[in-house]
Each structure stands twice: as structure tokens, then as C-alpha cells.
C-alpha positions in Angstrom: 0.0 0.0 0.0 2.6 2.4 0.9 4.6 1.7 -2.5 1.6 2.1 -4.6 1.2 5.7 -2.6 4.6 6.5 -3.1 4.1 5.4 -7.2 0.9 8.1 -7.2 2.8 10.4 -5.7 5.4 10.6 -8.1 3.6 10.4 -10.5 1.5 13.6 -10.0 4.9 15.5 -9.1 6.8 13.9 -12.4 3.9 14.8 -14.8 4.7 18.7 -14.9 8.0 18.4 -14.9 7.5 15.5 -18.2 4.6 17.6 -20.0 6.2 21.2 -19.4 9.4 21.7 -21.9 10.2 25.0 -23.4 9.0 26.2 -26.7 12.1 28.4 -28.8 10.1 30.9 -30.5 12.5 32.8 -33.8 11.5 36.1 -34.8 12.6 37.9 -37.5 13.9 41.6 -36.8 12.4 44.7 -38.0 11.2 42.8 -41.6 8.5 40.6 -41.1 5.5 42.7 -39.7 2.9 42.4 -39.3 3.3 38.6 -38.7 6.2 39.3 -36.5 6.4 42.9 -34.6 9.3 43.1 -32.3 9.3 46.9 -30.1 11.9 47.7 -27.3 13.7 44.3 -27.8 11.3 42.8 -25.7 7.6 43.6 -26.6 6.7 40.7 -28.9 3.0 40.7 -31.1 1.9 40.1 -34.7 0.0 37.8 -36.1 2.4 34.9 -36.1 3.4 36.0 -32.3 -0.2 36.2 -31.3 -1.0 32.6 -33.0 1.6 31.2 -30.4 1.0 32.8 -27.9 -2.9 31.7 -28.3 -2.0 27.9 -28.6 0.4 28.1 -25.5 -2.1 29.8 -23.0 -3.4 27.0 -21.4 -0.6 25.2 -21.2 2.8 24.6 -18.8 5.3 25.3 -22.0 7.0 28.6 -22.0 8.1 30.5 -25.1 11.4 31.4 -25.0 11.8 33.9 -27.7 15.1 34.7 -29.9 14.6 37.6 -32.6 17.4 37.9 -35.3 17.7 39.7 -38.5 16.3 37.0 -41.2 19.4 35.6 -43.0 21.2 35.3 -39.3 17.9 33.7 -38.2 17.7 31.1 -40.9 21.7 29.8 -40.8 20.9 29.6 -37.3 17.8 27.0 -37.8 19.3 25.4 -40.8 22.5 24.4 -37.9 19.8 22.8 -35.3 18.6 25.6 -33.9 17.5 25.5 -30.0 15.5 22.5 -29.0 11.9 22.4 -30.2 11.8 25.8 -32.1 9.3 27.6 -33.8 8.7 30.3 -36.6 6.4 30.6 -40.0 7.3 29.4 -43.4 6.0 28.0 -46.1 6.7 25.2 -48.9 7.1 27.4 -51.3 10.1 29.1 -49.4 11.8 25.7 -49.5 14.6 25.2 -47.2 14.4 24.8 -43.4 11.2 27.2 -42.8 9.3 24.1 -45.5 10.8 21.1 -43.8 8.4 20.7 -41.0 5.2 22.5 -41.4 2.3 22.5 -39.0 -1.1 20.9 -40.5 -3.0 23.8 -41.2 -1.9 26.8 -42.7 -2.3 30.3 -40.9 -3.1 33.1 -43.9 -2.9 33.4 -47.5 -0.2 35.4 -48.7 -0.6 38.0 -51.5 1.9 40.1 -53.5 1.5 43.5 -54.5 3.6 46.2 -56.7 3.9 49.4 -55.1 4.6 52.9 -57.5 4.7 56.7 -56.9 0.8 57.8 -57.4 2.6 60.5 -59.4 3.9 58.5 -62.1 2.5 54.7 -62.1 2.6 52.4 -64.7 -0.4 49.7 -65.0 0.5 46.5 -64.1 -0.3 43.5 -66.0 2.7 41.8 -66.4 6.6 42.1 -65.9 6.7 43.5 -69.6 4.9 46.9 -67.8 7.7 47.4 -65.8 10.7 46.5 -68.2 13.5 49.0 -68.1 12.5 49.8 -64.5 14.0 49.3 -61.1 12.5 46.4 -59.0 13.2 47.6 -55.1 13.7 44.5 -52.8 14.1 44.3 -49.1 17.5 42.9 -48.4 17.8 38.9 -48.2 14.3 38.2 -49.6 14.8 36.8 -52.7 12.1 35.7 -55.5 12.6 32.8 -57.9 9.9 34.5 -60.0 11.3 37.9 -60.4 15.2 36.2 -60.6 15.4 36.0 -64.4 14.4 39.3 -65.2 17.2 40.6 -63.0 19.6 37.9 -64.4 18.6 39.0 -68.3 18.5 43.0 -67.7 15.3 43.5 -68.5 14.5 45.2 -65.0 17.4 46.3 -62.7 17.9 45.0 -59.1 17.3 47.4 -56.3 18.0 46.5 -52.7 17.1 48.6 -49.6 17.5 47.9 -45.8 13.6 48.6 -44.4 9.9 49.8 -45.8 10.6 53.5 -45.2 13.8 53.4 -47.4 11.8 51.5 -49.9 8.6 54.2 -49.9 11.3 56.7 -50.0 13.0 55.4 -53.2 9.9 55.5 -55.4 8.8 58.1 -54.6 12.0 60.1 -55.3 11.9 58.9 -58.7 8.4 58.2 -59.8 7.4 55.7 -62.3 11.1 54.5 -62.7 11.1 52.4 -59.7 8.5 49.7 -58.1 8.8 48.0 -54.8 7.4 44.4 -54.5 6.6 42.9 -51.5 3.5 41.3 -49.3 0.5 42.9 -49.6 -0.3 43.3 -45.7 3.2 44.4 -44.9 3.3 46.9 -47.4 -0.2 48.4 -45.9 0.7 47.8 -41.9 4.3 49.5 -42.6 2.3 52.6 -44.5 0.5 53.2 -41.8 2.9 52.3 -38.9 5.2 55.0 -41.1 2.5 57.4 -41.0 2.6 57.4 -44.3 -0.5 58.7 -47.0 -2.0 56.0 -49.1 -2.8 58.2 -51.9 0.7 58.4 -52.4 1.1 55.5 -53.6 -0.4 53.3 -55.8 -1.0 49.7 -55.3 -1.5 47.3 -57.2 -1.7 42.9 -57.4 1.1 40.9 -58.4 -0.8 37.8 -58.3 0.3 37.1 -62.0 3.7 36.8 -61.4 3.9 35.4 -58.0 1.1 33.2 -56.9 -0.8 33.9 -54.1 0.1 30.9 -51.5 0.0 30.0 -47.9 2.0 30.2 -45.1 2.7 27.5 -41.8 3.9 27.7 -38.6 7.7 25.9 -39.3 8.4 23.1 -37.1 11.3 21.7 -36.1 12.2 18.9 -38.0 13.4 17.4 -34.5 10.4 18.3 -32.5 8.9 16.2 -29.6 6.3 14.2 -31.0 3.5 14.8 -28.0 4.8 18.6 -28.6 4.0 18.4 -32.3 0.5 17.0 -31.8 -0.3 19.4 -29.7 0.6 22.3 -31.6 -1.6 21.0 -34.0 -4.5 20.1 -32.2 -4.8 23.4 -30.5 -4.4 25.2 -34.1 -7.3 23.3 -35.4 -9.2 24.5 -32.1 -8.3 28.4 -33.0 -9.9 27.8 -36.5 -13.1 26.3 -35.3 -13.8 28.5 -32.9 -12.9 31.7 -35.0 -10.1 32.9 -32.7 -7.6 32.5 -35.7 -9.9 35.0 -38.1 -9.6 37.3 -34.9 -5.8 37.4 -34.6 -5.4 37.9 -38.1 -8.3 41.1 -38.1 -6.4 42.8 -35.6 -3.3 43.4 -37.9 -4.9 43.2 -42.0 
């Protein structure tokens, strides 16, 4: 009797300890709202952020976070990573942000073009903007837009964050055009406090697909971890609390 007290016992104290193992949350720095908004190197939110934060609520794991600029953040995953980490990706990225995806996706991710209202060019095709400069965030890269860079017919323009790109085309209107996700291109012209009407926007479905995008797993996660990651995803779709997160920040 005493042993199979003892056994009990245990258990219940050995359950927590078992069930409860950190999560290692990646961020990407000052790129990737408004899935990812880091502020004061500490205050995390977005709709990726808010997404983990939703599955992990009820639970003993704890999010350990770890925000690095993107191409410092991915050789860091594609070496290991820390144990059990987390981010967003998608298959069509490829690479260690595809490896490992969770079971639904999160949001549908749309492209846009983005001229000076003082000088645009309609868009309906890369043909309308041959001759002109394509501006690029630095280290995202496009396997659609590639071969136009690689045979000249537009010219390859890299900046370092959305208000350098705004600020580029609209110092030289309709020479230059700024691709890039549709919702960050309208959260950063607002969080820039920037006018709309100065700029004119426009879909660039036709060259690069709308698509979605994951929560990117570890391809070493726990197993029990995995499932519930999943299981409590499916719960914020059915209930509506996803749609939520997402209408906060689109």
C-alpha cells in the first residue's frame, strides 16, 4: 500500500515536470510585420506571435523567444537551432522554414507592386515594368522575379527597411517599383505614418502566386509537442479565434 502511494505520488509531481518543456520561438527583426512585430527588444506581437502565444495559454510550455535579422535567423535554424523551435514558413520558401510544417496553414499570402501615385505604370505583367528598377528588401529573394534581374530587363534594387523602400519611389516616380506582401506593405504605411494616396498599389498575383503560409516546425520536435501544436491550431480555426488574430493586424 505504501509503495503504490509513493508510485501516485510521483507520478503527479513527475507529470509537470515531463509535460512542461520550453518552446524556442525565432522572430525575424524589423522585416517581417505584421506577422512578427518586435518593439523595445522585448515587446513581442503580430500575427504569427499572437497565433503562439494563443495555442500556449493554457498550457505549462513557456516561449522562449530569440529575434534575429532574417538571414542570421535562418543559418541559425538550418545548424539545429534550439531545442523544439518555432517560426512561420511556407513550402514554397523551400529550405528549413518548408521542412516541418504545421497541418494547417495560418493566412494566405498575397503580392503587390507598389509605385509613386505621381507617375504609375499599369501593371499586367513584368513586360509593364521592363527598363524599370525592381526595389527589394534585403535577403528576400524571389525565384519568380530572378530571371528578369539575371537577363536585364529590370534592374535589381535592394534597400534595408519599408521607409527606405517608400522613399526610393517616390523620389523617382514611375522608374522604380517596390514588391513585397501585400499586408506588410499596408501595416508599414500606416505604422510609417505614411498617406496612401501616395502611392499606388496594385496585385502581383500574376507573377507570383498567391500561396499560404505555416507555422515551421522543427524537423526534430517532440512528437507529444508536435500534436499538440496542432490540435490546438485546429481549435483556433473552429472556434474563429484565428480569423480574430489575423483582423487585428490586416
Amino acid at each position: 500500500m505504501r509503495s503504490l502511494l509513493m508510485l501516485v505520488l510521483f507520478s503527479l509531481v513527475a507529470l509537470p515536470a515531463w509535460s512542461a518543456m520550453p518552446v524556442n520561438y525565432y522572430v525575424i527583426a524589423s522585416q517581417a510585420q505584421p506577422f512578427q512585430i518586435e518593439e523595445q527588444a522585448n515587446e513581442h506581437r503580430g500575427i504569427v506571435t499572437d497565433i503562439v502565444r494563443a495555442i500556449f495559454e493554457s498550457s505549462e510550455h513557456e516561449i522562449i523567444y530569440h529575434t534575429y535579422p532574417f538571414n542570421r535567423m535562418i543559418s541559425i535554424l538550418e545548424a539545429g537551432g534550439e531545442e523544439n523551435w518555432i517560426t512561420y514558413g511556407s513550402p514554397n520558401w523551400g529550405g528549413v522554414q518548408a521542412e516541418n510544417l504545421s497541418e494547417l496553414p495560418i493566412y494566405t499570402v498575397k503580392h503587390s507592386i507598389i509605385m509613386s501615385s505621381d507617375n504609375p505604370s499599369h501593371f499586367v505583367g513584368m513586360h509593364s515594368v521592363s527598363d524599370k528598377g525592381i526595389v527589394l528588401l534585403r535577403g528576400f529573394d524571389y525565384a519568380e522575379i530572378q530571371p528578369y534581374f539575371d537577363d536585364g530587363s529590370v534592374t535589381e534594387v535592394r534597400v534595408k527597411d519599408y521607409q527606405a523602400a517608400f522613399r526610393v519611389i517616390s523620389k523617382i516616380p514611375g522608374e522604380l517599383a517596390f514588391v513585397e506582401m501585400d499586408s506588410r506593405v499596408k501595416y508599414n504605411l500606416g505604422k510609417l505614418g505614411l498617406n496612401k494616396e501616395d502611392f499606388a498599389i496594385q496585385s502581383f498575383s500574376s507573377v507570383i502566386k498567391d500561396y499560404p503560409i505555416y507555422l515551421a516546425l522543427s524537423p526534430t520536435m517532440d512528437s507529444d509537442l508536435q500534436v499538440y501544436i496542432n490540435q490546438r491550431l485546429k481549435q483556433l480555426k473552429e472556434s474563429g479565434d484565428l480569423d480574430k488574430i489575423i483582423s487585428k493586424y490586416i
